[in-house]
KOLKE-26354 format. One record per residue (C-alpha): residue number from 1; residue in one letter; chain; x, y, z. Coordinates in steps of 0.2 Angstrom, whole numbers, plus 5000, padded with zeros to 4 digits. Example, Ala and Ser with C-alpha at 12.3 -4.5 7.8 and 13.67 -1.06 7.14 Angstrom:
% KOLKE-26354
SITE|num|residu|chaine|xx|yy|zz
SITE|1|a|A|5062|4978|5039
SITE|2|s|A|5068|4995|5036
***
This chain:
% KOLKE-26354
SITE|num|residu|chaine|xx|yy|zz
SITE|1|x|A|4882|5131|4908
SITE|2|x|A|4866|5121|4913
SITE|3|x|A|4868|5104|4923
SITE|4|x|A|4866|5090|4912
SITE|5|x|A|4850|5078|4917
SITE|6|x|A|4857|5067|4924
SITE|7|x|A|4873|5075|4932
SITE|8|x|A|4866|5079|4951
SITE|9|x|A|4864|5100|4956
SITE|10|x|A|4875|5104|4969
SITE|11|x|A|4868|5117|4978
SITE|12|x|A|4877|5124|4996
SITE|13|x|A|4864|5118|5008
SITE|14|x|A|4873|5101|5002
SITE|15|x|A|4888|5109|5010
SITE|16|x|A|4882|5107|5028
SITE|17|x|A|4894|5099|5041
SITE|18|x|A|4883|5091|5048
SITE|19|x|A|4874|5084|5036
SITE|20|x|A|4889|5076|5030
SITE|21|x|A|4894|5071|5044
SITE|22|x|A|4879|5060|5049
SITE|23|x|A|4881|5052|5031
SITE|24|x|A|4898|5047|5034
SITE|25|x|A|4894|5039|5051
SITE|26|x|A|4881|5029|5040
SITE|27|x|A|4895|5023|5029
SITE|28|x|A|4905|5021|5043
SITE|29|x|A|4892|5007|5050
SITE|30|x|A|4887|5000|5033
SITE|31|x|A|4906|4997|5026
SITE|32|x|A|4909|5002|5007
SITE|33|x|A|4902|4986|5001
SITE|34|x|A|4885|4990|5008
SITE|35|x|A|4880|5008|5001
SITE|36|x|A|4868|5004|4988
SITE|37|x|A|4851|5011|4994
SITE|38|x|A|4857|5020|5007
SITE|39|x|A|4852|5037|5006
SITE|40|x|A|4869|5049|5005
SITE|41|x|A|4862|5065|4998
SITE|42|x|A|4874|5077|5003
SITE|43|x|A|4888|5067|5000
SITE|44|x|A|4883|5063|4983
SITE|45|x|A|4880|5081|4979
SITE|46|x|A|4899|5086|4985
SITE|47|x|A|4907|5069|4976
SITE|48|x|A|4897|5075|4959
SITE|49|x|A|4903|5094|4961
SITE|50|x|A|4922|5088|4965
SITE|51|x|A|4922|5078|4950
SITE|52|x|A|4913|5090|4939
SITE|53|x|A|4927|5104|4944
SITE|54|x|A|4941|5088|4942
SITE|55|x|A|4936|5084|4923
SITE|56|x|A|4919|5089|4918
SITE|57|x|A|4918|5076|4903
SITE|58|x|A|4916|5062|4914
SITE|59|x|A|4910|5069|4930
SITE|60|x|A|4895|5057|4930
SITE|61|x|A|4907|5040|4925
SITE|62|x|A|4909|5033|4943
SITE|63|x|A|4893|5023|4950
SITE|64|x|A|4886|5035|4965
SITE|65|x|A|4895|5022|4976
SITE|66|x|A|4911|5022|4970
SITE|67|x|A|4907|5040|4968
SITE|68|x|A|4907|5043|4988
SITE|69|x|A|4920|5030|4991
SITE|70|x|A|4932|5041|4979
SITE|71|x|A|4927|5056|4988
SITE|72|x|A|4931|5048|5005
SITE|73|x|A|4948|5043|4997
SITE|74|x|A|4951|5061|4992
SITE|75|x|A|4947|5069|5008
SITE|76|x|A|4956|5057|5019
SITE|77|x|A|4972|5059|5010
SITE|78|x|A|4969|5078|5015
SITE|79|x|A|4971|5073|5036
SITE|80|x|A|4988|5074|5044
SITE|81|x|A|4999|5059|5041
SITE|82|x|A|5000|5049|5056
SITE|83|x|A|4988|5045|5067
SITE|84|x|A|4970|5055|5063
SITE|85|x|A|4972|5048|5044
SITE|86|x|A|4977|5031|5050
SITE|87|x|A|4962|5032|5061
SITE|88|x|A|4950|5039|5047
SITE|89|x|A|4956|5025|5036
SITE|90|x|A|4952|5009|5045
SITE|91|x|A|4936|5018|5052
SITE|92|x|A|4928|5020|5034
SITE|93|x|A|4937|5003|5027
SITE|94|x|A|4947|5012|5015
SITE|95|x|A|4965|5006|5022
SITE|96|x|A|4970|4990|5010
SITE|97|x|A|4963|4974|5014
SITE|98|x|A|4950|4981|5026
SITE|99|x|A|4934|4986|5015
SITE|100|x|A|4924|4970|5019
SITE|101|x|A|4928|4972|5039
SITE|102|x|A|4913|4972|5051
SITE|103|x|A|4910|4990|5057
SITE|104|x|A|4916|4982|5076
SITE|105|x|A|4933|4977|5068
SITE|106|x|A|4937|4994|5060
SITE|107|x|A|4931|5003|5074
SITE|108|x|A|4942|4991|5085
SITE|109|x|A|4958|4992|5074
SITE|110|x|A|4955|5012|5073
SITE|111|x|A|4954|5011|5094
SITE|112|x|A|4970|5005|5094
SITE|113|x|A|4980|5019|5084
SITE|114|x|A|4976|5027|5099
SITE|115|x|A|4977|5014|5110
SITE|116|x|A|4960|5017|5118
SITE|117|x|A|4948|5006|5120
SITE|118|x|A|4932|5003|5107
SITE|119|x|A|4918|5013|5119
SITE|120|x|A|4932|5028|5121
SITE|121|x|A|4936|5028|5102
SITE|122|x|A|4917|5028|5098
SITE|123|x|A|4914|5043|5112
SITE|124|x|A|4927|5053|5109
SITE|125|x|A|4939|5048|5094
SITE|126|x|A|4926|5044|5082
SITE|127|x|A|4918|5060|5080
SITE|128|x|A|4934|5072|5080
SITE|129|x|A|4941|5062|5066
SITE|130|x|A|4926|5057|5055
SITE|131|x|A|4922|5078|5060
SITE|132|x|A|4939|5081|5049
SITE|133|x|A|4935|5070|5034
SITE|134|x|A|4918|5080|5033
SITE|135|x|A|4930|5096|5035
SITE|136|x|A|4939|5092|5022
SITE|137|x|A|4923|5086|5010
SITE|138|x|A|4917|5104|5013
SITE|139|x|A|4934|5110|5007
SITE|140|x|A|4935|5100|4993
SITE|141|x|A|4919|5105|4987
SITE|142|x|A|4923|5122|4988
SITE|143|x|A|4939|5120|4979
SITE|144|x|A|4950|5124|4992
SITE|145|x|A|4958|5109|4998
SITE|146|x|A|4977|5104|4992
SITE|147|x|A|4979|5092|4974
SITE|148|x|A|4977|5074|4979
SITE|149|x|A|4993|5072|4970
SITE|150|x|A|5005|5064|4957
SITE|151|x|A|4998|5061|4941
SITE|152|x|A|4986|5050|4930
SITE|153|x|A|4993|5032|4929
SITE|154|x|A|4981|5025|4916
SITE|155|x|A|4990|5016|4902
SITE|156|x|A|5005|5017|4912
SITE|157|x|A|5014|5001|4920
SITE|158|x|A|5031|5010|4923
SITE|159|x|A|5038|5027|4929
SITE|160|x|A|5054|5032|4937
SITE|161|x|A|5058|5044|4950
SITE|162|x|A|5071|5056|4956
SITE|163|x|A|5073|5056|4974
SITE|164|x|A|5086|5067|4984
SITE|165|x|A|5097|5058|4995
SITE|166|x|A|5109|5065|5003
SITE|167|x|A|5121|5073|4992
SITE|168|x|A|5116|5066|4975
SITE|169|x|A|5099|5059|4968
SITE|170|x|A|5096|5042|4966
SITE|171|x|A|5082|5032|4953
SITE|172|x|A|5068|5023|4958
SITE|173|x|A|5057|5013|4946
SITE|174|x|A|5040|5011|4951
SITE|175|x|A|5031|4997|4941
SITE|176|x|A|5011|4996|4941
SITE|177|x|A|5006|4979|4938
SITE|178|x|A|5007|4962|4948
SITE|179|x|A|5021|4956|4954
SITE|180|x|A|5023|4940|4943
SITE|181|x|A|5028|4951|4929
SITE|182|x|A|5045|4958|4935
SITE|183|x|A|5058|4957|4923
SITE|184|x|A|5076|4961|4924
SITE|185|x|A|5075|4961|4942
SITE|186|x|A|5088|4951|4952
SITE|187|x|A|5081|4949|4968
SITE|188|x|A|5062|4952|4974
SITE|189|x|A|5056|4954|4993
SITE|190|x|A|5042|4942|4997
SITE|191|x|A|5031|4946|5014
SITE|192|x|A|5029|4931|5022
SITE|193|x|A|5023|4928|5043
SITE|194|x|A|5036|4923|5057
SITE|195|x|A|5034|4902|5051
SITE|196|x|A|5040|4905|5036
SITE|197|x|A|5024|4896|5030
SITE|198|x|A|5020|4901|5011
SITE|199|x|A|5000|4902|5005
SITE|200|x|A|4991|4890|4993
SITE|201|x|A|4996|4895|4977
SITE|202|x|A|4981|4899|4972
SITE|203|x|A|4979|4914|4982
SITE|204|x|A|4980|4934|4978
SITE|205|x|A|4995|4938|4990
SITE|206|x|A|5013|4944|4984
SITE|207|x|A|5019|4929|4990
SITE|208|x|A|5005|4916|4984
SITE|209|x|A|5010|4926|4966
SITE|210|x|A|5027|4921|4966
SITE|211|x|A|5027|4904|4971
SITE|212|x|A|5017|4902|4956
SITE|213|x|A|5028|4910|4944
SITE|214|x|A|5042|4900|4951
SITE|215|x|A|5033|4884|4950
SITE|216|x|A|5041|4873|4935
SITE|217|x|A|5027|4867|4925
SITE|218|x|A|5028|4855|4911
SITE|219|x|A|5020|4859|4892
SITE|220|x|A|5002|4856|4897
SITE|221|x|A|5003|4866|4912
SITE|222|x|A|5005|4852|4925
SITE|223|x|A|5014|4856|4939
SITE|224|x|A|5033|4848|4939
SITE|225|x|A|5040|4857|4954
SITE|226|x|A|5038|4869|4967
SITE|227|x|A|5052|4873|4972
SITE|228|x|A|5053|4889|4984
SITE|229|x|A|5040|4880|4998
SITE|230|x|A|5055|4866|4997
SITE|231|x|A|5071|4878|4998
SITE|232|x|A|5062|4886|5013
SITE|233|x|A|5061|4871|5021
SITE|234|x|A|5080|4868|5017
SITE|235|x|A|5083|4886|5026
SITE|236|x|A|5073|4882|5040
SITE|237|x|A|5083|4866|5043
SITE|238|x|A|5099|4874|5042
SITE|239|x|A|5095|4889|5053
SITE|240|x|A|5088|4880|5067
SITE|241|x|A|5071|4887|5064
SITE|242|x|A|5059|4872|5059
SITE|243|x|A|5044|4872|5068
SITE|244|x|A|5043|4889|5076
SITE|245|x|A|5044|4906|5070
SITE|246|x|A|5057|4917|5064
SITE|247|x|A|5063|4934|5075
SITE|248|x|A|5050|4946|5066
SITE|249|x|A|5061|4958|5051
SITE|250|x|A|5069|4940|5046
SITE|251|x|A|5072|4937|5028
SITE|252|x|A|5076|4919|5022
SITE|253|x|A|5082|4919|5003
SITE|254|x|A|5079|4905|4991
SITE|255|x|A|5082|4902|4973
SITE|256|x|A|5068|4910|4960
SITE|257|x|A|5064|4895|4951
SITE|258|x|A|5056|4897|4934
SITE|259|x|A|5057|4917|4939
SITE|260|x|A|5075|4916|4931
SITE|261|x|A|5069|4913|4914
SITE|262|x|A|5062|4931|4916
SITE|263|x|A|5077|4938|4924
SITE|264|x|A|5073|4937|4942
SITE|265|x|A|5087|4927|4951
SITE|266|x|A|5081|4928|4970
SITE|267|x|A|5066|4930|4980
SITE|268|x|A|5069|4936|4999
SITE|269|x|A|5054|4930|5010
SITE|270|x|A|5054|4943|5024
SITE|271|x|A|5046|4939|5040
SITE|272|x|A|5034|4954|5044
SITE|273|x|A|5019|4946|5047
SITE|274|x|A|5014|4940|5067
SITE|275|x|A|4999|4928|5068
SITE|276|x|A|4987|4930|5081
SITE|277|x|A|4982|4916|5091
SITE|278|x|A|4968|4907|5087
SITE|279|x|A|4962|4919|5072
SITE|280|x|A|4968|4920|5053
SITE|281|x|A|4972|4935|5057
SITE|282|x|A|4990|4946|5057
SITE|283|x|A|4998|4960|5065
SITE|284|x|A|5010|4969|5056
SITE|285|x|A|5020|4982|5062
SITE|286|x|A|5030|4995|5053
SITE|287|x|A|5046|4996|5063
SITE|288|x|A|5045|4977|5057
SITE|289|x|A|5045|4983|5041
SITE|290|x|A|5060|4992|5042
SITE|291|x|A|5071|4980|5049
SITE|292|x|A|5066|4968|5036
SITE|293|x|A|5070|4979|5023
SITE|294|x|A|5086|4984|5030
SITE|295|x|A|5091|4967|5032
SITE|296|x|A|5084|4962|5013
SITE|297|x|A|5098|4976|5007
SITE|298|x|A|5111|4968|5020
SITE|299|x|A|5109|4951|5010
SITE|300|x|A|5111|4959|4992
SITE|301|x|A|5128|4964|4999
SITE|302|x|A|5131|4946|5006
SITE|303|x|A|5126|4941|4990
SITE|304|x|A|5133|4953|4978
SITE|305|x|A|5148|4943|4971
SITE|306|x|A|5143|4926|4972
SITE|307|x|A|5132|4927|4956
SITE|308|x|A|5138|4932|4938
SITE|309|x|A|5135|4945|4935
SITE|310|x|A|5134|4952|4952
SITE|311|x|A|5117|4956|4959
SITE|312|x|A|5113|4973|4958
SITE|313|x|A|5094|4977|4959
SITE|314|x|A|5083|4975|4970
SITE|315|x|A|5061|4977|4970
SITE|316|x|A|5048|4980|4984
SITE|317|x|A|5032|4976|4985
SITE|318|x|A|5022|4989|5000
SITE|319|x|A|5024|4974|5014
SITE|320|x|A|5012|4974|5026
SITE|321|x|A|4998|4983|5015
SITE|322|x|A|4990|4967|5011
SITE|323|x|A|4980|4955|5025
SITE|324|x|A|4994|4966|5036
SITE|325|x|A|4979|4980|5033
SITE|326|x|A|4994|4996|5032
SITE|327|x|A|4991|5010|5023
SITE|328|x|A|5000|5011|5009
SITE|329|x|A|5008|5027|5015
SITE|330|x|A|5012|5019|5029
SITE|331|x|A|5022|5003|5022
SITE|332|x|A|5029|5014|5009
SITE|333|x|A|5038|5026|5023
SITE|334|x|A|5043|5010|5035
SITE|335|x|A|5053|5003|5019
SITE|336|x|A|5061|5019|5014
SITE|337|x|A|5068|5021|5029
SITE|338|x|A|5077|5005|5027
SITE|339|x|A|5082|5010|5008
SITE|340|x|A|5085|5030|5012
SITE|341|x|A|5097|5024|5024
SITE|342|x|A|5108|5011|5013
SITE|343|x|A|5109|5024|4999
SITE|344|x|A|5114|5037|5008
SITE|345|x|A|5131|5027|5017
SITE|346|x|A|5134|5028|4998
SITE|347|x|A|5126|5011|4992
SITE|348|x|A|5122|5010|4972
SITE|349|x|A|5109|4998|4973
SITE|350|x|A|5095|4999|4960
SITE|351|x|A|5078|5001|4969
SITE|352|x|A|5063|4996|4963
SITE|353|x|A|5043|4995|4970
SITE|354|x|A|5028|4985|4964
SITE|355|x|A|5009|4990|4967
SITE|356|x|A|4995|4983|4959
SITE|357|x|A|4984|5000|4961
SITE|358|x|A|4985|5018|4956
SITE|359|x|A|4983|5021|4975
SITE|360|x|A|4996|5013|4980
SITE|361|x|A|5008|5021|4965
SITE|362|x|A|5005|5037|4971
SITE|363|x|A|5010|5032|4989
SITE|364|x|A|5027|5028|4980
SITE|365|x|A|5029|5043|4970
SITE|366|x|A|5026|5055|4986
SITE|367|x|A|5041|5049|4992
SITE|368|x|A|5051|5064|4984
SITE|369|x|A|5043|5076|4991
SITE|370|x|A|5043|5069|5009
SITE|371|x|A|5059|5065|5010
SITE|372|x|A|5072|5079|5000
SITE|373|x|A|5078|5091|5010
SITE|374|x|A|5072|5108|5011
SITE|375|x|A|5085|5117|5005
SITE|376|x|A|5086|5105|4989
SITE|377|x|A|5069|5108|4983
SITE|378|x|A|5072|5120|4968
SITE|379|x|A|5088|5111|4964
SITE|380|x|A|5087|5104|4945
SITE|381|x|A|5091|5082|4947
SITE|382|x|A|5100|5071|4940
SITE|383|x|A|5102|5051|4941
SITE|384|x|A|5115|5048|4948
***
């Protein structure tokens, strides 16, 4: 069958490495937000013969930016987990949070995956891993690089998951859509940094979303109360803390405020974020991650009985994949670790994880494969 008109031929002198190389290294420099005009021939010609293979209805629906930037996506999910694909990710902007970076930042936060310095990185680093994303472009072209994974999530807000743990399989229950609109939950993790200090509650974060939805308001909108900044104050106080930051992995629980209407009963604020001096920036580190979550599932067990009925379920947003600028593969592994660990001593908590993004869902869903053992994979499960 003919090309349509308007769909771009994709011919194999658009395969060449090299020429997709150099076009990535332009992406590179201009950032995501900055490809219009730019001339990316070869790299239109693979995106349009991946999503003509994919679904060849509606291989011509993206923009020819967000046509390259999906293509980026793809073939950066192809590298090795760890630290080429961490690399590759802040390098091309795609890691969350880090799209509107200066090419210098990106290149700097990629230096440090390998803690080199910036000129190393650039001289060395730089080419070997923007080499492989152009590797894998040619292989996804040719249709011979792995599915990118789990499902379609359109329409979808909710899914559950069978995961292997240990000797039984457990439920998780992934919820696609902002975190304000949990309901049923008892207790929700909130990322906070090591001050305890909440965001303006008009901002996009986790946290700014659910000192909103705890906020009382009265029946013209008008703020009444606000209660979670005030609780954590109270915390602060009692523990010692007021004035200087927290043991980073923290978590400081507070009441849910007008969240209980909808069935959320408790909000734990875990310290994960570290600011840097003299910047509005954070650092946020995984093994931080961990220890939060771990400590987030060692208060629901403090708490357990002192509420009727007992607390019992528990939701996760992917910490640090915000301002913190993780992967979302990456925040997703740190927490399960914390989670895998409590289930398999035998603990029945129910798990749940909110993402806003398909991206970030299929992080999540992965999590079965990753982690059930070898030997368990052809085994039918059940919910425990």
């Amino acid at each position: 069958m003919a090309p349509s008109p308007d769909q771009p031929t994709f011919d194999q002198p658009s395969l060449d490495h090299a020429a997709l190389l150099a076009e990535i290294q332009v992406v590179r420099r201009a950032g995501l937000l900055r490809l219009r005009g730019r001339e990316l021939h070869a790299l239109e010609a693979a995106a349009s013969a991946v999503a003509a293979a994919a679904a060849p209805s509606s291989a011509t629906a993206r923009t020819r930016e967000g046509a390259v930037e999906a293509l980026l996506r793809r073939a950066v999910e192809q590298l090795d987990a760890g630290t080429l694909r961490t690399a590759a990710e802040y390098s091309l902007g795609l890691a969350q949070g880090t799209r509107d970076w200066p090419a210098s930042s990106r290149r700097a936060r990629a230096a440090e995956v390998y803690r080199v310095s910036g000129e190393r990185f650039r001289k060395h680093h730089e080419v070997m891993v923007l080499g492989q994303v152009a590797e894998n472009i040619v292989k996804l072209a040719a249709g011979e690089a792995d599915s990118p994974g789990e499902g379609d999530w359109e329409g979808d807000t909710h899914r559950a998951l069978d995961v292997r743990v240990g000797d039984r399989t457990v439920r998780l229950t992934l919820h696609i859509h902002p975190v304000d609109l949990l309901r049923d939950v008892d207790v929700v993790v909130s990322p906070v940094n090591t001050y305890l200090a909440l965001p303006e509650p008009y901002k996009s974060s986790v946290s700014a979303s659910l000192r909103r939805a705890a906020a009382v308001r009265g029946v013209t909108g008008d703020l009444l109360e606000d209660p979670v900044p005030a609780e954590l104050r109270a915390w602060e106080e009692r523990n010692g803390t007021s004035g200087r930051p927290v043991i980073p992995g923290t978590v400081a629980a507070t009441g849910s405020g007008a969240m209980a209407g909808s069935g959320v009963r408790r909000i734990y604020h875990a310290a994960v974020a570290r600011p840097r001096p003299g910047t509005n920036d954070y650092d946020v580190l995984p093994a931080d991650l961990t220890r939060a979550a771990s400590r987030a599932l060692t208060l629901l067990a403090e708490e357990h009985d002192r509420y009727t009925p007992p607390l019992r379920s528990v939701c996760f947003p992917l910490l640090g994949s915000g301002r913190g600028g993780l992967p979302y593969r990456v925040s997703t592994t740190a927490v399960w670790s914390a989670v895998e660990a409590e289930l398999a001593r035998g603990a029945r908590w129910d798990v749940h994880f909110v993402v806003r993004t398909p991206e970030a869902a299929r992080a999540v869903e992965r999590i079965p494969a990753r982690f059930r053992p070898a030997r368990d994979q052809s085994a039918p499960g059940r919910p425990a």
